[in-house]
C-alpha positions as CSV (number, residue, x, y, z in Angstrom):
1,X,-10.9,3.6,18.1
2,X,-12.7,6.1,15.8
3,X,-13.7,5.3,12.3
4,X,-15.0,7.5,9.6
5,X,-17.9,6.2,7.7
6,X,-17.9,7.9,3.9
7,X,-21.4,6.7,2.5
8,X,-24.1,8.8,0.5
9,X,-26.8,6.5,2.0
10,X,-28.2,8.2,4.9
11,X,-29.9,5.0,6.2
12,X,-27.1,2.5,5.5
13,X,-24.2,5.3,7.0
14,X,-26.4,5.8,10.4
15,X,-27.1,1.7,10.8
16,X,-23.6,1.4,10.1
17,X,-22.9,4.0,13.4
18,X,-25.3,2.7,15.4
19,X,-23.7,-0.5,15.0
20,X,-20.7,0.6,16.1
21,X,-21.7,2.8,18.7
22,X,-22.7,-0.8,20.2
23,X,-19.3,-1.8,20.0
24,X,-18.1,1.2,21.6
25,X,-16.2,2.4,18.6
26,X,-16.6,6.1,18.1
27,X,-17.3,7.5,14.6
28,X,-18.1,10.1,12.2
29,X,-20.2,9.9,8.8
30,X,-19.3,11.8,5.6
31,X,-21.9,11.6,2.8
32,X,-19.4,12.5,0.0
33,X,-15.5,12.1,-0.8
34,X,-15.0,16.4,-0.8
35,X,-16.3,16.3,3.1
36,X,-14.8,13.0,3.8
37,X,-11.4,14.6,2.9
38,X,-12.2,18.0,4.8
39,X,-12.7,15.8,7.9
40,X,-9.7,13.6,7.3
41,X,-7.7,16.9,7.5
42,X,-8.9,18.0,10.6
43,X,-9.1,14.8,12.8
44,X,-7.0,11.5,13.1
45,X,-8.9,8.4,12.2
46,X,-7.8,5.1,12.8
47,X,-9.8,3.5,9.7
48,X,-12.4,4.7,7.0
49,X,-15.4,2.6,5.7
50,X,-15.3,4.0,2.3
51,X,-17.8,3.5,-0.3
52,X,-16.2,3.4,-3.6
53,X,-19.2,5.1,-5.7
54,X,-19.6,7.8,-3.7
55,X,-20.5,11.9,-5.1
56,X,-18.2,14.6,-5.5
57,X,-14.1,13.3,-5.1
58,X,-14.7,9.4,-6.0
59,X,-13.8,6.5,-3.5
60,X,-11.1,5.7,-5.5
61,X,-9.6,9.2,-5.6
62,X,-10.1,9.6,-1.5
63,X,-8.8,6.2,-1.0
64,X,-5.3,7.3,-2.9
65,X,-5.1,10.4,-1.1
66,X,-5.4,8.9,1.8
67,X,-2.2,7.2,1.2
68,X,-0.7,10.0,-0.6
69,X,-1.1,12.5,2.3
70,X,0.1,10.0,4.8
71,X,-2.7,9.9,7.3
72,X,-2.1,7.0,8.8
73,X,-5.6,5.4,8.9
74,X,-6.1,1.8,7.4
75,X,-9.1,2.3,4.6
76,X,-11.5,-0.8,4.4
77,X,-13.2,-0.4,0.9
78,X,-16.9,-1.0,0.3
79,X,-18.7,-2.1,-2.8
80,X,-21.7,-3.2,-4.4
81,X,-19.5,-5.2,-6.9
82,X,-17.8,-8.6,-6.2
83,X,-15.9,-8.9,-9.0
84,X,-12.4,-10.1,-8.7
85,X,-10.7,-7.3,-10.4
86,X,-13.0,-4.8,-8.8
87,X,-11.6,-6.0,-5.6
88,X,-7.6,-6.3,-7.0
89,X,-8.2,-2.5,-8.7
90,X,-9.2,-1.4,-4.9
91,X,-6.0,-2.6,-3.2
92,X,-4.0,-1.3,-6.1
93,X,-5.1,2.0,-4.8
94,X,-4.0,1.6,-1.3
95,X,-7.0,0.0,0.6
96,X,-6.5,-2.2,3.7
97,X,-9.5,-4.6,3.2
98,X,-12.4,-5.2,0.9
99,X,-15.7,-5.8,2.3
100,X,-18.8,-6.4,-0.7
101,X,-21.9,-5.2,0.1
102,X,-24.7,-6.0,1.7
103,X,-22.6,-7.3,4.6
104,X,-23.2,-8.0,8.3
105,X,-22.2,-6.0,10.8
106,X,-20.4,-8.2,12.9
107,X,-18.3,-8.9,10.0
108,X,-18.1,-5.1,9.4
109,X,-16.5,-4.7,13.4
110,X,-14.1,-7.6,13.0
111,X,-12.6,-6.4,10.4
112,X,-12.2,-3.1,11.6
113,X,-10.8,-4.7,14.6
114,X,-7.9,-6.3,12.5
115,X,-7.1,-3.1,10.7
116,X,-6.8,-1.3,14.3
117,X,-4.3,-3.5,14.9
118,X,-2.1,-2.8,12.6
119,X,0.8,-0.7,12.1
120,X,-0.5,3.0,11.4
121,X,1.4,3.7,8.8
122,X,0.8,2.7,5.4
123,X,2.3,1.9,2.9
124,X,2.3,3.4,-0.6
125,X,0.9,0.9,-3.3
126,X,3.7,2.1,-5.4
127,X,7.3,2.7,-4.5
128,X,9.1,5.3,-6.2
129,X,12.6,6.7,-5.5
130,X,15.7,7.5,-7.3
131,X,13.9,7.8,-10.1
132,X,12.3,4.8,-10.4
133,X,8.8,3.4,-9.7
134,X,7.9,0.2,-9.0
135,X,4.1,-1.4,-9.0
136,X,3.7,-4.5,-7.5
137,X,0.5,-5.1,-8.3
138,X,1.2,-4.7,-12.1
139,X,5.2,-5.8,-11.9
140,X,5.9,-3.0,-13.4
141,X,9.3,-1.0,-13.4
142,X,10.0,2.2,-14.8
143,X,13.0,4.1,-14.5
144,X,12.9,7.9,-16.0
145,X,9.9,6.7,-17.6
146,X,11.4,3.9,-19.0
147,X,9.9,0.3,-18.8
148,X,12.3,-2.1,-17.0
149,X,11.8,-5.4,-17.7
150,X,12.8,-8.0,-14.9
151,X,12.9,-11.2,-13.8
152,X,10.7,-12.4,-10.5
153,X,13.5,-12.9,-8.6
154,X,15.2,-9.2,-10.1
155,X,11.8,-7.6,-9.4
156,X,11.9,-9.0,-5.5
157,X,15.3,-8.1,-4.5
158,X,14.4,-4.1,-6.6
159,X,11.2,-4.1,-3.8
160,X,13.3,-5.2,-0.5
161,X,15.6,-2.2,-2.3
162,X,12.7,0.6,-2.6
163,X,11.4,-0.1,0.5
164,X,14.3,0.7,2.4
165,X,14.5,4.0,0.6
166,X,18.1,4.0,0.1
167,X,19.0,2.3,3.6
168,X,21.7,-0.5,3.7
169,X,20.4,-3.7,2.8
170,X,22.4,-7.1,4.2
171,X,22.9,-9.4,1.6
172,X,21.3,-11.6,4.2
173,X,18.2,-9.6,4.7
174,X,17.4,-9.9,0.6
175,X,18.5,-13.7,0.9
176,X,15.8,-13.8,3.2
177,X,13.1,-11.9,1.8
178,X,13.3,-12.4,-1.6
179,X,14.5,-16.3,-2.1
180,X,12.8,-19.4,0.0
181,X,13.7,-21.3,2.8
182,X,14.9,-23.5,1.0
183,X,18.4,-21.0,-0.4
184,X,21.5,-22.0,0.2
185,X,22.8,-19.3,3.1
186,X,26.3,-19.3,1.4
187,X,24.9,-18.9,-1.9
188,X,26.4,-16.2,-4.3
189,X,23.2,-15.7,-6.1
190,X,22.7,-12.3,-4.3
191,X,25.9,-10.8,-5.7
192,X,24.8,-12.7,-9.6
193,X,21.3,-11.1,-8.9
194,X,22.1,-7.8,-8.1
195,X,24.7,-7.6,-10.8
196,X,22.2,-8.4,-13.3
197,X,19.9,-6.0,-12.2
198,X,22.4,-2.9,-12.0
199,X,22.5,-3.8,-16.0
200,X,19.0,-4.3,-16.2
201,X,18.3,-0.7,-14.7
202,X,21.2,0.8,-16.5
203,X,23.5,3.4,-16.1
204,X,24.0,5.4,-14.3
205,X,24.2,2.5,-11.6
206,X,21.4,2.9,-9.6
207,X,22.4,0.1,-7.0
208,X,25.9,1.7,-4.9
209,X,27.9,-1.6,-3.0
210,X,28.5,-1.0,0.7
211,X,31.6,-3.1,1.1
212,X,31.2,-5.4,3.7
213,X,27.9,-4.5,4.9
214,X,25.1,-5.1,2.3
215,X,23.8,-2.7,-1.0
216,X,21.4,0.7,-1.0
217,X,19.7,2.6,-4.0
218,X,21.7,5.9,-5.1
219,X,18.8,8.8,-4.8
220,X,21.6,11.1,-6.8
221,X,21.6,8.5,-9.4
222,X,18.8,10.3,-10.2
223,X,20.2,13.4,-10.8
C-alpha cells in the first residue's frame, strides 16, 4: 500500500509517516495541493491523506481532481473542523472518508486499511451523461441546464440509469435497487415510473425501451 500524505505541517506530515512506516505502509508527503498533484501524476497511490486547508491548489480543488482525472486512489479528507456540513461539503467533492483532526494514529491506519480495500475506481460525485447531470448529494437534476424536478422514487430509478452510462437496465435490476424489499416482484410500477419520468425529463425522450430486456439512456438524445 502506498499513501500520499498532502499536509503543510512539517511535524504533523512526518509523524503521520513515521506512523505508517510502523505499519509497513509506504508513503510519500506533499506540503501543498500544486506538488501533491505533480506527484499524483507521476505515481499510482492507493489513498491520499489530504488536508483540506492546504497552500497553493486547495484540498478541495485536489480532492475533485482527483476524481476528475480518474486516478483511482480513495481520498480520506482531513480537517480541523467538525462541523456536519463541513464533513457532507467534503464527500460532495469526491472524498472516501472524513477523519477531524487531532486524531490517533491507529484510527488514521484503520481507516486507510478500509479504503485499500475497496474497489479502485471511484466514482464521480456527480453523474452526467446525455446531457443531463445528476447530484445526489443535492437531488438535483438538470438537463441542458434545465432544473428537473422529481420525485424520490423518479430520482432513484434516473441514478440506477446514469450509472449504467447508457447500458441496459432490467426492469428487475431498478425494481431492486430503487424500491424496498418489500415491492411486489410483478409490480407494474417500473413501467408507471419510467413513464413519468420520460415526461418529466422531456423531449426529446431521453429514456429509449429495449423490448423485452430492460431500458438505457439515449447519449444522442443529446444531440
Amino acid at each position: 500500500m502506498r499513501v500520499l500524505i498532502v499536509e503543510d505541517e512539517p511535524y504533523l506530515a512526518e509523524a503521520v509517516q513515521a506512523g505508517l512506516r510502523l505499519e509497513a505502509i509506504a508513503s510519500d508527503i506533499a506540503g501543498d495541493g500544486d506538488t501533491a498533484l505533480e506527484r499524483l501524476d507521476v505515481h499510482p497511490y492507493d489513498a491520499v491523506v489530504l488536508d483540506r486547508d492546504i497552500p497553493g491548489t486547495h484540498g478541495d480543488e485536489v480532492c475533485r481532481l482527483i476524481v476528475e482525472r480518474g486516478h483511482g486512489c480513495r481520498v480520506l479528507m482531513l480537517t480541523a473542523a467538525s462541523r456536519l456540513q463541513e464533513k457532507v461539503s467534503g464527500f460532495e467533492l469526491g472524498a472516501d472518508d472524513y477523519l477531524t483532526k487531532p486524531f490517533e494514529m491507529a484510527e488514521l491506519v484503520v481507516r486507510l486499511r478500509s479504503l485499500a480495500r475497496r474497489p479502485k475506481e471511484s466514482a464521480p460525485p456527480v453523474l452526467e451523461y446525455a446531457g443531463i447531470r445528476l447530484d445526489p448529494f443535492r437531488r438535483e437534476v438538470f438537463r441542458s441546464g434545465r432544473y428537473v424536478g422529481l420525485t424520490r422514487k423518479q430520482f432513484a430509478v434516473l441514478e440506477v440509469l446514469m450509472a449504467a452510462r447508457g447500458g441496459v437496465v432490467s426492469a428487475e435490476t431498478l425494481l431492486e435497487r430503487a424500491w424496498d424489499e418489500n415491492a411486489d416482484p410483478f409490480t407494474n410500477a417500473v413501467r408507471i415510473t419510467i413513464s413519468a419520468l420520460r415526461k418529466r425529463l422531456g423531449e426529446p425522450w431521453a429514456i429509449l425501451t429495449v423490448p423485452g430486456v430492460g431500458y438505457r439512456l439515449d447519449e444522442e438524445a443529446d444531440a
